[in-house]
Legacy VTK file of the C-alpha trace (Angstrom):
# vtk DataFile Version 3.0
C-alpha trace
ASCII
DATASET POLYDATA
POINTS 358 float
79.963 113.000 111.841
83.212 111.084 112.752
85.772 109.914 109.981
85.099 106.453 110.413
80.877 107.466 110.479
81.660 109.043 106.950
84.051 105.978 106.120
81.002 103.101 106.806
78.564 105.744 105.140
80.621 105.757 101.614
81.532 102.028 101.542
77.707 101.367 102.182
76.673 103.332 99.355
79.500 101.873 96.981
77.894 98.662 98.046
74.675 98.800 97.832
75.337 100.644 94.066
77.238 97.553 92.982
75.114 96.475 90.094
76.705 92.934 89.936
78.435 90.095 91.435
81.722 91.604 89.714
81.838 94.927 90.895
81.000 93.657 94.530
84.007 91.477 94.506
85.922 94.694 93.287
84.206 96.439 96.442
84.607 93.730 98.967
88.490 93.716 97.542
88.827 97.108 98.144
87.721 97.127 101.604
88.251 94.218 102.855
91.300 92.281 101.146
94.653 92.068 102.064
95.526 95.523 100.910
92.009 96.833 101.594
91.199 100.077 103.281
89.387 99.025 106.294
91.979 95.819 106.429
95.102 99.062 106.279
92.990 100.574 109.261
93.089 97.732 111.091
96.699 97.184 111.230
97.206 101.080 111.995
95.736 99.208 115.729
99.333 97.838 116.432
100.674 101.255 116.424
98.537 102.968 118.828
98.806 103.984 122.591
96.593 101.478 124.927
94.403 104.247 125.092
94.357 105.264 121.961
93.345 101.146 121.211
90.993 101.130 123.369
88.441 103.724 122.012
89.445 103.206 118.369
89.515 99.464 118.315
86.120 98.380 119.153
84.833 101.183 116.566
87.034 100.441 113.721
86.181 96.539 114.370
82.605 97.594 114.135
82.923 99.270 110.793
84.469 95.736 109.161
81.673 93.731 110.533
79.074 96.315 108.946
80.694 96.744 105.711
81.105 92.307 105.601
77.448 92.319 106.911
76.426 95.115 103.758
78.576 92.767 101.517
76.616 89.296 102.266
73.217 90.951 102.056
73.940 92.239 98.786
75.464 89.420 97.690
72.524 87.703 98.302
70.335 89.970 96.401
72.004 90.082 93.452
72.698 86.096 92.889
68.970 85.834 93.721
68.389 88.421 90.894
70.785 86.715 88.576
69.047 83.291 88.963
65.994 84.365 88.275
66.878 86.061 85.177
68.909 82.782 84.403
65.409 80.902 84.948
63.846 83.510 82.535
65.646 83.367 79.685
67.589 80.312 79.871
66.708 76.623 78.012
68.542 73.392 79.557
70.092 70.896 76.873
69.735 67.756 78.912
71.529 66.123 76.332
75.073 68.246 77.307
77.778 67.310 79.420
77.256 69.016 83.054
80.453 71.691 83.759
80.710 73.038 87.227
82.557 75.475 85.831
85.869 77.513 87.860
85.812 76.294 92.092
88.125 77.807 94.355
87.756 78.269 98.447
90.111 79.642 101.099
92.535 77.157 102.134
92.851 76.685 105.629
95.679 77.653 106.146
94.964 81.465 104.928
92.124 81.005 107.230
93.896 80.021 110.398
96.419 83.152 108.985
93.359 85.562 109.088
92.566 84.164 112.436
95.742 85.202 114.246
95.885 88.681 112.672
92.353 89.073 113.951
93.012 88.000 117.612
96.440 89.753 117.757
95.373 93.034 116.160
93.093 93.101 118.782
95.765 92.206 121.593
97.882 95.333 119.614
100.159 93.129 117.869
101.444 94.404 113.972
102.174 91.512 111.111
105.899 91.461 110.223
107.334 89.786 107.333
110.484 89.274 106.060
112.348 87.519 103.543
112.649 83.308 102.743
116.150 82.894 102.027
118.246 84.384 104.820
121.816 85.122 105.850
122.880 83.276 108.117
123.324 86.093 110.865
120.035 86.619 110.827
118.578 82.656 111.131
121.138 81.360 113.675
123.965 83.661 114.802
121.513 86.359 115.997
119.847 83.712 117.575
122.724 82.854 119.905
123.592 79.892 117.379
127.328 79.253 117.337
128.779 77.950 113.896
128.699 74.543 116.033
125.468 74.600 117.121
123.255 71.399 115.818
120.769 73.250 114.550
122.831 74.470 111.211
123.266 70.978 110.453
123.071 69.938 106.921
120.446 67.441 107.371
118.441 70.023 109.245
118.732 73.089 106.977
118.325 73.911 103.549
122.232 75.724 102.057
121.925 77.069 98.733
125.475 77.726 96.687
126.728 80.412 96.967
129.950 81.839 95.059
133.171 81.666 95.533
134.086 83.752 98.758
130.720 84.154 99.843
128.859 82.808 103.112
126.127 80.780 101.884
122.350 81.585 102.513
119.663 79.241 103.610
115.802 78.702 102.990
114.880 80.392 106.475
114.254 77.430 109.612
112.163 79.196 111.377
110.326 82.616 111.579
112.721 84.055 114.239
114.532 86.197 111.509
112.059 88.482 110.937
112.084 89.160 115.085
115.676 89.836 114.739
115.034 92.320 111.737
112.492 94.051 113.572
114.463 94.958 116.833
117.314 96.164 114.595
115.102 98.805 112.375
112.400 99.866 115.288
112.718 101.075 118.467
110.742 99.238 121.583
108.004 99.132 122.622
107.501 96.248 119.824
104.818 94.033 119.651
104.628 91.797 116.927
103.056 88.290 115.058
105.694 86.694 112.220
103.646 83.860 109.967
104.993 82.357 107.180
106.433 79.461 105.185
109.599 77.904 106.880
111.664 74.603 105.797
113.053 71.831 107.451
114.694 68.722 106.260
111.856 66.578 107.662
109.116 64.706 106.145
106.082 62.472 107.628
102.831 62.403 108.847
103.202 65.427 111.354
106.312 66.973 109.455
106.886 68.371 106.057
110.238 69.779 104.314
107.620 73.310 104.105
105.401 74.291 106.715
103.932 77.753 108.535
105.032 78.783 111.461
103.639 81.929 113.330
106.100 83.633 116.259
105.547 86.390 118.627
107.499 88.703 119.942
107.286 91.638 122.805
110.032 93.745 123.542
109.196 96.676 126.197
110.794 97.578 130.021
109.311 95.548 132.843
108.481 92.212 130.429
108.123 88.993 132.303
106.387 85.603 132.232
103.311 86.621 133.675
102.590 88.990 130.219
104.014 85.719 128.298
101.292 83.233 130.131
98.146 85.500 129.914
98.439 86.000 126.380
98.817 82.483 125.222
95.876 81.827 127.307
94.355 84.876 125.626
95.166 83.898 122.271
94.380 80.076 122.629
91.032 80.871 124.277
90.261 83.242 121.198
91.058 80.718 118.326
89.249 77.235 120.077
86.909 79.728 121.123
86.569 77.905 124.423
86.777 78.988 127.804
88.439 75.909 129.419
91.612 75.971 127.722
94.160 75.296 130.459
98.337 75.652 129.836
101.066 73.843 131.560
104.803 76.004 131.086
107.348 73.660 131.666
111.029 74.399 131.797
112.820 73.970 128.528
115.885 74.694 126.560
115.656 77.364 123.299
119.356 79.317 122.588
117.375 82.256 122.207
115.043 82.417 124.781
116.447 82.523 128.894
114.240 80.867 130.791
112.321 78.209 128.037
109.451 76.401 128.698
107.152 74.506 126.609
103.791 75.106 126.092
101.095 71.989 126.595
97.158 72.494 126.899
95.295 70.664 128.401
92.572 68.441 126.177
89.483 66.106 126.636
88.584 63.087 125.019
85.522 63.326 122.713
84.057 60.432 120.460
87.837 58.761 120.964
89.190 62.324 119.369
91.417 64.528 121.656
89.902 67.926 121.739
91.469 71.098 123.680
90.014 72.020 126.405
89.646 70.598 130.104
92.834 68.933 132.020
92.242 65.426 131.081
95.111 64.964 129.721
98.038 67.347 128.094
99.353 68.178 124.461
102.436 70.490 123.743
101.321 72.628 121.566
103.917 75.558 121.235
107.920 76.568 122.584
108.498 80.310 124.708
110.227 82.012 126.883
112.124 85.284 127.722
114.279 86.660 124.946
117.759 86.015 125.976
119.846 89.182 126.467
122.461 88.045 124.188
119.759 88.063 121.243
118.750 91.563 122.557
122.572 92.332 122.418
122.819 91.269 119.227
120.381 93.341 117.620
121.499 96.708 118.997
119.698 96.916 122.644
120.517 97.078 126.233
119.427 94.274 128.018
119.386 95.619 130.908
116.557 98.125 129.737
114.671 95.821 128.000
113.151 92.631 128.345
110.762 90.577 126.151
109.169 87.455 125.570
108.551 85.697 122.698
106.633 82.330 121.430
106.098 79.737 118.041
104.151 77.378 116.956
103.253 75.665 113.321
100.183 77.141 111.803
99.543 74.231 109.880
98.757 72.283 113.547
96.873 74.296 114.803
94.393 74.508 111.599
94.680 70.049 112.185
93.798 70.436 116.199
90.968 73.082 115.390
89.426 71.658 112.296
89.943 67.878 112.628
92.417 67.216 110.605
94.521 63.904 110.885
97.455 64.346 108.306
99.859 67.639 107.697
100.529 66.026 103.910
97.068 66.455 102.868
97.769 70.522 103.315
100.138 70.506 100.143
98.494 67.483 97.800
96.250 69.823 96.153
93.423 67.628 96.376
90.323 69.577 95.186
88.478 66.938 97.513
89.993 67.788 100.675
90.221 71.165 100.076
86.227 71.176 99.092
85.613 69.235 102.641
88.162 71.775 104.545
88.049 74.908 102.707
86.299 77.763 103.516
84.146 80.487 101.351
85.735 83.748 100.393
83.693 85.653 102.434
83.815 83.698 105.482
85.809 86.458 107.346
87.197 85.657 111.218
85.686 88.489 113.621
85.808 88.315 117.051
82.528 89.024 117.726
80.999 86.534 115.491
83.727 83.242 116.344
87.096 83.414 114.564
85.832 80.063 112.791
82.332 81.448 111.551
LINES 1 359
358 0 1 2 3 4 5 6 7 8 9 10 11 12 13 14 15 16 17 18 19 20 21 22 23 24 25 26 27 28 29 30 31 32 33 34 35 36 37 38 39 40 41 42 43 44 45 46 47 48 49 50 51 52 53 54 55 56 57 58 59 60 61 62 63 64 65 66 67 68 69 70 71 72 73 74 75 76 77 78 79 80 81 82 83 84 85 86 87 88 89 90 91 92 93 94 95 96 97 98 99 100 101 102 103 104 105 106 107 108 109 110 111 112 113 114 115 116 117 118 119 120 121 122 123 124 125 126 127 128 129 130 131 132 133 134 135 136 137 138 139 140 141 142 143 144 145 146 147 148 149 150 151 152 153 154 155 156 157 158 159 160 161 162 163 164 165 166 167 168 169 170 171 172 173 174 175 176 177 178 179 180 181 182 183 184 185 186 187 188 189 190 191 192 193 194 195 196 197 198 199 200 201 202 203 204 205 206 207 208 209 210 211 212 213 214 215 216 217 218 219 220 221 222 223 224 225 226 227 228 229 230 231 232 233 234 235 236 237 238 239 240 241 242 243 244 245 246 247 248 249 250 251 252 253 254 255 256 257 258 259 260 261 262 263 264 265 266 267 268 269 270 271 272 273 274 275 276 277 278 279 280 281 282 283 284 285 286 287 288 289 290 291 292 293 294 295 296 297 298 299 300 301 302 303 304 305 306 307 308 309 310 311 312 313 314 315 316 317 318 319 320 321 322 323 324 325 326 327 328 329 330 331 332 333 334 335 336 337 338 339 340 341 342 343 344 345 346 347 348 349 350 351 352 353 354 355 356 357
């Protein structure tokens, strides 16, 4: 019996031994959260040869959709068992107030976050993180960002003080730090997704002075646009979970990236809704492009060995295009009523074999 066999054998039994709704939510935690065993195994994916991925993945995959499958079947069991002991024992006051007691669902935006890990990991991309407030090496000189570039303009860009003497640091623009801090502490080949909260000095019904952003990043000998364009069309394909998605590169301008395009997709009309997929018309949905070799300079390599690509696009718009959503502001008004009409349950988990969205 394999490691993983004996793996999906013990969680099973810790499952199914779960003797209520408590302890399962301790179980599914330990498995399956953030810093859950079979989630740790999962990311161990980015790290492996192409080989290696190839007969690994699809098993370790198969263990999280058995243990999430084991989860929901005994969740089921023991709220059934729990209501009818509640129907046993229990007398109803008609005369009380009614309390719907504690509510709580998965924002979208986690969601759409779980969705990208799920389609990358299985592409052989890692998650990378790094820090909020950055230096400003690291957000726009690294980035091939003179000191007179636009972009560090004050009305763009969140400074905080700093003291006397000291260059002052700023709440992070984009997500593009964290590909910078990854080339300089890891040797290529490097394949990697950065989400997370960025800022902007910008506020209406498409922009907000917070929003996610999720970047990609490839660094590896013999990189070109080709591996850029199949997977975005991978990726997109993955989260609509549609077939027809189409893309459009066209040229563009980034000071990090050498060439630039932009991204559009093609979309359909639907019940007077734009909805991706088909050619009908197009929507730019994302910036790329090669890394430019003074970025790979910068952080230590030889361009002339390596190449890369690398992409970014909000998260928060691409939870509005796939989920119908008409206004970004509505993501950070805490409304318990939107978030009860968009949210999603805490065991809804993205798997590509079930629909990213199930």
């Amino acid at each position: 019996m394999s490691d993983l066999e004996i793996m999906q054998s013990d969680w099973l039994a810790r499952i199914d031994a779960a003797a209520d709704l408590p302890a399962l939510e301790t179980e599914r935690v330990a498995a399956l959260g953030k810093q859950g065993a079979i989630t740790q195994l999962l990311k161990t994916l980015g790290g492996m040869t192409p080989d290696e991925r190839q007969a690994q993945g699809p098993r370790i995959h198969a263990l999280r959709e058995k243990v999430a499958e084991a989860l929901s079947a005994r969740r089921a069991v023991l709220e059934a068992a729990q209501l009818e002991s509640k129907l046993a024992t229990e007398t109803l006051d008609m005369t009380l107030p009614v309390s719907t007691g504690p509510q709580g669902s998965v924002h979208p935006v986690s969601q759409v976050m779980d969705e990208l890990a799920e389609i990358f990991a299985d592409l052989g991309f890692s998650v990378a993180n790094g820090p909020e407030i950055e230096d400003q090496w690291y957000n726009f000189t690294a980035l091939n960002m003179p000191e007179s570039h636009p972009a560090r303009a004050m009305h763009d860009t969140f400074y905080l003080t700093a003291p006397e003497g000291e260059e002052a640091k700023v709440l992070r623009t984009h997500t593009s730090p964290v590909q910078v801090r990854t080339m300089t502490s890891q040797k290529p080949p490097i394949r990697i997704i950065a989400p997370g909260r960025t800022y902007r000095s910008d506020s209406d019904a498409t922009h907000t002075p917070m929003f996610h952003q999720v970047e990609g990043l490839v660094i590896d000998r013999g990189i070109h646009m080709g591996h850029l364009k199949w997977t975005l069309e991978t990726f997109l394909k993955a989260f609509f979970e549609r077939d027809d998605i189409v893309l459009r590169l066209r040229p563009s301008y980034f000071p990090f990236t050498e060439p630039s395009a932009e991204v559009d997709v093609g979309y359909t009309v639907q019940n007077g809704r734009r909805v991706l997929g088909g050619s009908e018309g197009w929507m730019e949905l994302l910036g790329s492009g090669m890394v430019h070799p003074r970025v790979i300079a910068a952080c230590g390599l030889d361009p002339d060995e390596y190449q890369g690509f690398a992409f970014g696009c909000g998260i928060d718009r691409l939870a509005m295009l796939k989920y119908g959503m008409d206004d970004l502001r509505a993501f950070f008004d805490g409304d318990l009523r939107w978030l009860r009409h968009y949210g999603f349950a805490s065991l809804a988990i993205p798997t590509l074999s079930g629909g990213v969205g199930a």
